[in-house]
Legacy VTK file of the C-alpha trace (Angstrom):
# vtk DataFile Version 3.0
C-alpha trace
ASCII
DATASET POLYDATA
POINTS 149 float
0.000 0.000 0.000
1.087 3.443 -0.957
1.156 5.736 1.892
-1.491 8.499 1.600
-0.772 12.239 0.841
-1.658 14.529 3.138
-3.089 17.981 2.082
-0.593 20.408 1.431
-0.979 23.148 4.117
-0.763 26.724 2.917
0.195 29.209 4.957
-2.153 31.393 7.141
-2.745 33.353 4.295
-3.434 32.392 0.686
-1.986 34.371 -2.327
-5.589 34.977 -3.055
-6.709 36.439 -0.224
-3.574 38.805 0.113
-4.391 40.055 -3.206
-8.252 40.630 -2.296
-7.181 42.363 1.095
-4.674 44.613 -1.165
-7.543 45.397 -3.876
-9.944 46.264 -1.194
-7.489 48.485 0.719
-6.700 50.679 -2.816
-9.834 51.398 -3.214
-10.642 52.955 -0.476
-7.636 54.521 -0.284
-8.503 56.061 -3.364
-12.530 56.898 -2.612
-10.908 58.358 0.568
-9.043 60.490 -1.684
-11.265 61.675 -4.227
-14.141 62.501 -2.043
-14.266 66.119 -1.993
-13.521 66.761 -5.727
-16.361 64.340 -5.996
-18.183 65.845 -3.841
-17.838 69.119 -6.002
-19.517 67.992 -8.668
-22.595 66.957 -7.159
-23.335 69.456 -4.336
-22.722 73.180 -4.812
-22.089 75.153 -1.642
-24.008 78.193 -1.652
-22.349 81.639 -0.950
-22.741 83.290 2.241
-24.777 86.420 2.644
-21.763 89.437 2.670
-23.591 91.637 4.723
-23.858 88.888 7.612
-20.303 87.708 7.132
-19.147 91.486 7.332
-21.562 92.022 10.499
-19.980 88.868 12.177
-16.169 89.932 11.417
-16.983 93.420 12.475
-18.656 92.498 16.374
-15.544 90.102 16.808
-13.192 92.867 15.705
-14.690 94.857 18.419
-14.960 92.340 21.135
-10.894 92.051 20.103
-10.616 95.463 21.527
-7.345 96.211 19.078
-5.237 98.971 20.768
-5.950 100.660 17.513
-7.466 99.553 14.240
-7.638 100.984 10.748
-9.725 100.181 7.936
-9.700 100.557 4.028
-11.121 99.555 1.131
-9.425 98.046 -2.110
-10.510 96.860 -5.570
-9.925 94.431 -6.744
-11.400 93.205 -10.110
-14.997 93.849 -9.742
-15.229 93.260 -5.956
-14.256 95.616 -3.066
-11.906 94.297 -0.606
-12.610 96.127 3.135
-8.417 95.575 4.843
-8.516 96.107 8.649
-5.270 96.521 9.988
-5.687 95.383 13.857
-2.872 96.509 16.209
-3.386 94.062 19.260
-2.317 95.187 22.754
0.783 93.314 24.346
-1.135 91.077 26.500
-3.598 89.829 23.493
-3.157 86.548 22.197
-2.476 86.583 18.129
-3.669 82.849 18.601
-6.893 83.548 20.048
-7.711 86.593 18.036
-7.069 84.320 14.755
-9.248 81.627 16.344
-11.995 83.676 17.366
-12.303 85.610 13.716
-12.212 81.859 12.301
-15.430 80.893 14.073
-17.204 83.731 13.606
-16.659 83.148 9.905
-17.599 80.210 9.632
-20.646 80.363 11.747
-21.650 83.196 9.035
-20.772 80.643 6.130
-17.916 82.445 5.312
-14.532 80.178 4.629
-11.081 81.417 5.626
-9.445 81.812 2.109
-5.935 81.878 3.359
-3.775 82.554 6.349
-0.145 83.959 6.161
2.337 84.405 9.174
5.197 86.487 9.412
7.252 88.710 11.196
9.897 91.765 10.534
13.559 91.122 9.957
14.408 92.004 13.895
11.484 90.297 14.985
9.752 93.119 16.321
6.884 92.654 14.980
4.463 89.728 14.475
1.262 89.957 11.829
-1.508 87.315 10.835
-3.863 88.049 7.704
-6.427 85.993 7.254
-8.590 85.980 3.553
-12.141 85.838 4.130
-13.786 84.890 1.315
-17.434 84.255 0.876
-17.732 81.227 -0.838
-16.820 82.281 -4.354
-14.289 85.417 -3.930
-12.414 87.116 -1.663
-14.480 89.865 0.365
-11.982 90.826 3.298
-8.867 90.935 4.553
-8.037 90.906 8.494
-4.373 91.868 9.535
-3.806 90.965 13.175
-0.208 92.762 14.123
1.632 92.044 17.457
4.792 94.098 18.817
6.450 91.130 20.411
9.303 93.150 21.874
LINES 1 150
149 0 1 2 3 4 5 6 7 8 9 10 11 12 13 14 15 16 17 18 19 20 21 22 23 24 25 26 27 28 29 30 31 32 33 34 35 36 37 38 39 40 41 42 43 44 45 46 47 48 49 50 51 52 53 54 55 56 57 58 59 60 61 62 63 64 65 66 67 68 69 70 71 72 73 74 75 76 77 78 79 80 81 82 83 84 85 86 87 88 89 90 91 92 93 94 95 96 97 98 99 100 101 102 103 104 105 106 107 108 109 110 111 112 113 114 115 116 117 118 119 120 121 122 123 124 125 126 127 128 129 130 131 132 133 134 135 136 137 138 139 140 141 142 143 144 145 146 147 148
């Protein structure tokens, strides 16, 4: 009698299966990935009332209380662009007065277009400006300067 063969015994996983687990992983790597440009196509965000936005930015401006504040107004293309130039005291927070202008924006459906930081060559000086757009173009510009020394 021939002695019987026993099963060959793959490993814990099969070729197949690592394959499937790879597959399934790419993909939703790549719907994780393509979900907001996807997202774009099919639902339209709708642009936030200016007048509200502005109201919003202004009463957290003042609740700030900037050691002094200037405001003006460029063009630019079609739209006016209001600049406020907000001095904060030493003992204000740059942090908090970003953060606070943030949420007020985006409670009023506003988005936060961009945000530089930077300071002077000697350091002297620190300033955040903050883009506040509306949805489809840029309606204000915040500058939040700090003397640090």
């Amino acid at each position: 009698m021939s002695r019987r063969k026993e099963p060959h015994r793959r490993g814990p996983l099969s070729l197949k299966s690592i394959l499937i687990i790879i597959l399934v992983f790419t993909v939703t790597v790549v719907a994780y990935a393509m979900r907001q440009p996807v997202r774009g196509i099919f639902v339209r965000d709708e642009r936030a009332d200016a007048a509200v936005l502005n109201a919003a930015i202004d009463s957290v401006c003042a609740a700030i209380e900037p050691a002094k504040s200037s405001t003006s107004t460029l063009v630019l293309g079609e739209h006016d662009v209001t600049c406020d130039l907000l001095e904060l005291s030493r003992e204000a927070s740059v942090f908090r007065a970003n953060h606070e202008i943030t949420r007020a924006v985006e409670k009023a459906g506003g988005r936060i277009a961009y945000g530089l930081d930077s300071s002077d060559e000697k350091r002297r000086w620190r300033t955040v400006t903050l883009g506040i757009s509306d949805g489809d173009s840029l309606i204000r510009e915040v500058r939040l300067k700090k003397r640090m020394r």
